[in-house]
C-alpha positions in Angstrom: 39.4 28.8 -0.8 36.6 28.4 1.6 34.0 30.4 -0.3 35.1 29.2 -3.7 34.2 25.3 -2.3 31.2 26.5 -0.7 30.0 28.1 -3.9 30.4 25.3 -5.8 29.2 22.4 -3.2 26.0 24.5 -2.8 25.1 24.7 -6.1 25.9 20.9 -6.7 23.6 20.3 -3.6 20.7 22.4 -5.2 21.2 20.9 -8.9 21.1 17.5 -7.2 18.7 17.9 -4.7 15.8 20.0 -6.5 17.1 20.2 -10.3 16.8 23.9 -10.7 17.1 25.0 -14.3 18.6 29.3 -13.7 17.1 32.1 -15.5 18.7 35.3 -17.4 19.0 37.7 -14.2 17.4 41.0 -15.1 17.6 44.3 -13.2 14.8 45.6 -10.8 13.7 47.7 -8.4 14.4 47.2 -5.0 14.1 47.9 -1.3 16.5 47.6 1.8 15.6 48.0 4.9 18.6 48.6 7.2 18.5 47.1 11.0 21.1 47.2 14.1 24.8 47.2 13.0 25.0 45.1 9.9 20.9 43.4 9.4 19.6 44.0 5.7 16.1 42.9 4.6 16.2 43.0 0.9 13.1 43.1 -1.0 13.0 43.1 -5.2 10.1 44.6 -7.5 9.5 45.0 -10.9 6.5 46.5 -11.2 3.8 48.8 -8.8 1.7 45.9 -8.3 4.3 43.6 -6.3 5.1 46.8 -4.4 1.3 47.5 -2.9 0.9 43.7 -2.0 4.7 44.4 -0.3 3.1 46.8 2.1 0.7 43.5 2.8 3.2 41.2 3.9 3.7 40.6 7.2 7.5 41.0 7.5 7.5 39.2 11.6 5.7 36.1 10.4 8.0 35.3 7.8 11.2 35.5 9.9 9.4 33.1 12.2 8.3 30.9 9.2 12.1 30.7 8.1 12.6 28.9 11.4 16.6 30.1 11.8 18.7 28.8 14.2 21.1 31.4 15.5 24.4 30.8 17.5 24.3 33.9 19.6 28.1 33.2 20.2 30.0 32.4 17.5 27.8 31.1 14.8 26.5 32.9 11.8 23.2 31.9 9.7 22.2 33.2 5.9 19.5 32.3 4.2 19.3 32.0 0.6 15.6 31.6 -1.0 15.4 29.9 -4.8 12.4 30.5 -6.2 11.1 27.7 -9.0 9.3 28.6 -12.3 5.9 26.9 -10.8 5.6 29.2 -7.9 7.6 27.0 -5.4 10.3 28.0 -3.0 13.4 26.1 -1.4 14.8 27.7 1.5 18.3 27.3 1.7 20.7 27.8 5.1 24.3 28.1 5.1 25.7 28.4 8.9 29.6 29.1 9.7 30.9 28.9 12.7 34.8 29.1 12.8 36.4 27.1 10.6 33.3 24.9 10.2 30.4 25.8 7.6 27.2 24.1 7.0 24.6 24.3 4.2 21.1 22.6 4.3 19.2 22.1 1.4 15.8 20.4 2.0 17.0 17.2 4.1 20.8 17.4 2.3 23.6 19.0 3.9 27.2 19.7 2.8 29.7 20.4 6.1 33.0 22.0 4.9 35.8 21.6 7.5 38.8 23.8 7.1 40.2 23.3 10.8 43.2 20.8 9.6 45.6 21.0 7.0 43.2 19.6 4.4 39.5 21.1 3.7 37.5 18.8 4.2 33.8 18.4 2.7 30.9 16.4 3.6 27.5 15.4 2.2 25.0 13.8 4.4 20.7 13.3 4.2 18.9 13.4 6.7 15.7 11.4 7.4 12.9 11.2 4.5 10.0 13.2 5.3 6.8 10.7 6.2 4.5 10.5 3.8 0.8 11.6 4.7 -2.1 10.1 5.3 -4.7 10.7 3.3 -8.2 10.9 4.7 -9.3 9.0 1.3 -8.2 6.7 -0.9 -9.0 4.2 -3.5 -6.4 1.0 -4.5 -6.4 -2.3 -5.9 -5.4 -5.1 -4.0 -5.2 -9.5 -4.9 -6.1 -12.4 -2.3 -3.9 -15.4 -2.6 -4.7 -18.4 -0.8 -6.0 -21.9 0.4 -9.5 -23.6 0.1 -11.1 -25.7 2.6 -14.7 -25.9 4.6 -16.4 -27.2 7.9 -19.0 -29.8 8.0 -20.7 -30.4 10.8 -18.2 -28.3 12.5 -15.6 -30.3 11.5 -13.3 -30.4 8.7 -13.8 -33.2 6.2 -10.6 -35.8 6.4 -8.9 -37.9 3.8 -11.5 -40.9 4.2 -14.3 -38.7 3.5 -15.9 -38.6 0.2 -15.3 -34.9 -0.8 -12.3 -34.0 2.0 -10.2 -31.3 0.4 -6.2 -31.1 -0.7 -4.4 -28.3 1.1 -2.1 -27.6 -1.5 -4.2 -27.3 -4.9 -7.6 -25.8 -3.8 -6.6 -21.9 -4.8 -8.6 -19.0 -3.2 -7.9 -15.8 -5.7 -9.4 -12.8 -5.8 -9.4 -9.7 -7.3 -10.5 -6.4 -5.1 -10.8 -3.1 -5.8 -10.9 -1.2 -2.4 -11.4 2.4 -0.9 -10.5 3.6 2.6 -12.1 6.4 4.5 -9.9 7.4 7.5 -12.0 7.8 10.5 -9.2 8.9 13.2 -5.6 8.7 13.4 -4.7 4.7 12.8 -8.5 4.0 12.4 -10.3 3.5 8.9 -12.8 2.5 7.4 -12.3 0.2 4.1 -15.1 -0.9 1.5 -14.3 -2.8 -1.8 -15.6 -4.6 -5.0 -14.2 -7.9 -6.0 -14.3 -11.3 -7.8 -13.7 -14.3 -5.7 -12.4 -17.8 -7.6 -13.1 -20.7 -5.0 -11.2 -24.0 -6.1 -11.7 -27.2 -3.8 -9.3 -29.9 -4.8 -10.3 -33.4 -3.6 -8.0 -36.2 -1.6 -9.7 -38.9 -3.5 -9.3 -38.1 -6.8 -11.2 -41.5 -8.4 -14.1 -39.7 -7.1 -16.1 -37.2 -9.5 -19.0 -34.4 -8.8 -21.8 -34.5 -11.0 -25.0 -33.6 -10.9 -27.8 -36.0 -9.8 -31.6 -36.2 -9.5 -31.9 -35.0 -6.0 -28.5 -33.1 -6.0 -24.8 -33.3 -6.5 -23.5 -36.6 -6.3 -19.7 -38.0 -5.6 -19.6 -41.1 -8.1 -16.2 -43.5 -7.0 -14.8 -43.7 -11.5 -13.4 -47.4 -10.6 -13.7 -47.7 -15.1 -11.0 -45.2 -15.5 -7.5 -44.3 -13.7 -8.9 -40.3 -12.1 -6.0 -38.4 -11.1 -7.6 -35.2 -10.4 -11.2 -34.5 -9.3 -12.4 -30.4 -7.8 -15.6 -28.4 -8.1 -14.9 -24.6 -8.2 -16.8 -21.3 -8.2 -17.0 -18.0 -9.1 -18.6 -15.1 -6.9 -18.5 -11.0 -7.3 -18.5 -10.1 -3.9 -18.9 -6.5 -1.9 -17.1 -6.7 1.4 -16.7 -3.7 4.4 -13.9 -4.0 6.9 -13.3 -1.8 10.1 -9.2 -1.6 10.6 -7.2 -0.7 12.9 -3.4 0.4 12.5 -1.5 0.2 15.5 1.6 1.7 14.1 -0.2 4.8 12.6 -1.5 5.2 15.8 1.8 5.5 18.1 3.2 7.5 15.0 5.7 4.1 13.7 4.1 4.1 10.2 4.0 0.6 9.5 6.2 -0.6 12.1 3.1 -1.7 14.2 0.1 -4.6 14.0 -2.6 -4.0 11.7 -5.8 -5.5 12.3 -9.1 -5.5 10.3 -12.5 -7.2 10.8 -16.1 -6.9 8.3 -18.7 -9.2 6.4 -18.8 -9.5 3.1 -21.7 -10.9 0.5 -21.3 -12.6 -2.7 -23.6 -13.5 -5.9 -22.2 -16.4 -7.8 -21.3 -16.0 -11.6 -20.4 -19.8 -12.1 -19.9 -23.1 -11.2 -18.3 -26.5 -12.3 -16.9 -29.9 -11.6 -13.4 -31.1 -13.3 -12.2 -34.6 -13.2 -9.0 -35.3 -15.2 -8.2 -39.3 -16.0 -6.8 -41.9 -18.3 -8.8 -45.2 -19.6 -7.8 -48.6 -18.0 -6.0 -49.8 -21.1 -3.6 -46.5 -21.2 -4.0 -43.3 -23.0 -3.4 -39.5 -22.9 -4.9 -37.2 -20.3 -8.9 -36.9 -20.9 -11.4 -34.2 -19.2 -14.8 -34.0 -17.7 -16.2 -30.7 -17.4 -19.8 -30.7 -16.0 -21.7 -27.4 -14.8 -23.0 -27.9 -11.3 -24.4 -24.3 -10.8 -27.6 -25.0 -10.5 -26.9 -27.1 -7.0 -24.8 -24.5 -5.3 -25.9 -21.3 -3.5 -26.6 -18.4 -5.5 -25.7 -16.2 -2.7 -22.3 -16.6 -0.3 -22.0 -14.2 3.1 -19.8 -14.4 5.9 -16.8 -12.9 8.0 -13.5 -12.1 6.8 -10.7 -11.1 9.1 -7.0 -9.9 8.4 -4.1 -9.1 10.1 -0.4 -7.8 9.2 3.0 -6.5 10.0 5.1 -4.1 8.0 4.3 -5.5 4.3 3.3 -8.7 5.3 -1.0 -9.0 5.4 -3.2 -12.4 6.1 -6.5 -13.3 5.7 -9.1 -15.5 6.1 -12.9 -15.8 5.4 -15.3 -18.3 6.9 -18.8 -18.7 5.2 -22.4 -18.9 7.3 -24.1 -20.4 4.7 -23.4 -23.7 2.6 -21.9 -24.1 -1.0 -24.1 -26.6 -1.6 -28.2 -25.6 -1.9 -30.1 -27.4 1.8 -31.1 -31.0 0.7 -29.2 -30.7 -3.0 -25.6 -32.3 -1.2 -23.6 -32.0 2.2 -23.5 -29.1 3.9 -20.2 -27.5 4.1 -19.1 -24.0 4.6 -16.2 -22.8 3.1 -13.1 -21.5 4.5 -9.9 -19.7 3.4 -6.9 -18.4 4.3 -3.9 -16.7 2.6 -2.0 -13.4 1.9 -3.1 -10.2 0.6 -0.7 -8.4 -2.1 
């Protein structure tokens, strides 16, 4: 009974486990070599070629490579090797010991108890194996996040002119990214993006628009303003050093990740928006006015991250303006948010 469930759990195992599709068995040539009082090495040819690269091999390395756990005592160990159309092998162990067998396949294993009145059978996986870590590679990855900036070292409150809403002024960006692994949990990350910057004013009755010696803030008292933001557009190169604490103690990302670089940006566009409705009542109306010419061409600064398991934040700070010197006030923008 024992062999006829083995038989059948281990091929289920093997089917489920690594999908192998069995070829027509054909005779060939083989040799067996005969050791102590019942040891067989088996080898199978077909032709004089796989005999002379035989006489190669080097039989002690792969018993060592098959890794075989032996109960000197009482248990018994046989290997069985499947050999896949591609080239590929799977080892497969069965060890019995009493009334207790065990086969491993890869990380499955099927236990078949016969010590009661009722066989019983068991299939358990173990662990996944880890995947590695490459030394290089490339992905694409999106900033999602929050809008504000300093002036005068301070940030701009509800009473001022052009202070900014929270909730409103998006940060998005796109990034394509490549990592170079410098040492274990230590990389090195480059990447290519485009940057939207939207800042999303507390007084909305006031609009940006472009004046004689700059950008101006004009206070619309002739209409009912609802919604008033300038925004930008930057490709930006950026270059991060990070550091992966759970790489590093061998946690994979059960560990703090930290990351730290400047980053550079050339502006592709810029614009004011101020949505309203007249005095007297009507449907929503738009002002679009490009405003371009009065911001900085160029945007560099710092950005820093920082994450746990999937979770990453970010933030960037700006050393120069958004505003051109003597075109506006000077205020250097500042974001934070989550990378996907």
């Amino acid at each position: 009974m024992k062999k006829h469930l083995l038989t059948l759990c281990l091929w289920a195992v093997v089917l489920v486990a690594y999908g192998v599709e069995m070829d027509t068995l054909i005779s060939k040539d083989s040799v067996i070599v005969e050791f102590g009082n019942s040891g067989k090495i088996i080898m199978i040819v077909d032709n004089t070629e796989d005999f002379e690269r035989l006489k190669a091999m080097d039989v002690n390395q792969i018993i060592r490579e098959l890794n075989l756990e032996l109960d000197r005592e009482s248990g018994e160990t046989t290997t069985v090797e499947i050999k896949h159309k591609d080239g590929n092998k799977e080892i497969i162990k069965i060890h019995e010991d009493g009334p207790e067998t065990k086969v491993y396949v890869g990380r499955w294993r099927v236990i078949v108890d016969e010590s009661g009145s009722k066989t019983q059978v068991k299939l358990e996986s173990g662990p996944k194996r880890k995947k590695e870590d490459p030394d290089f590679r490339t992905y694409f990855n999106m900033d999602m996040g929050v809008n504000n900036y300093f002036e005068n070292n301070a940030v701009p409150g509800e009473r001022s002119v052009h202070g900014v809403k929270g909730w409103g002024s998006w940060n998005v960006g796109i990034n394509w990214m490549a990592s170079q692994k410098l040492q274990k949990g230590r990389y090195w990350d480059f990447g290519l993006g485009v940057q939207w910057y939207n800042f999303k004013f507390e007084n909305r009755g006031y609009q940006a628009v472009n004046g004689i010696d700059g950008i101006e803030f004009i206070n619309r008292t002739d209409v009912n303003g609802f919604k008033s933001k300038i925004s930008a557009s930057y490709l930006t190169a950026l270059t991060l050093l990070r550091w992966d604490f759970g790489k590093m103690n061998d946690n994979d990302r059960d560990g703090l990740r930290v990351a730290i670089g400047p980053y550079a940006g050339y502006r592709l566009g810029g614009r004011s928006k101020f949505v309203y409705r007249e005095l007297e009542g009507s449907g929503r109306k738009k002002d679009k006015e490009p405003i371009g010419a009065n911001l900085n061409n160029f945007r560099y600064g710092l950005r820093g991250e920082i994450g746990f398991r999937s979770v990453t934040f970010f933030t960037t700070y700006d050393f120069n303006s958004l505003i051109q010197k003597d075109r506006g006030p000077s205020l250097h923008p500042i974001a934070f948010g989550l990378v996907f």
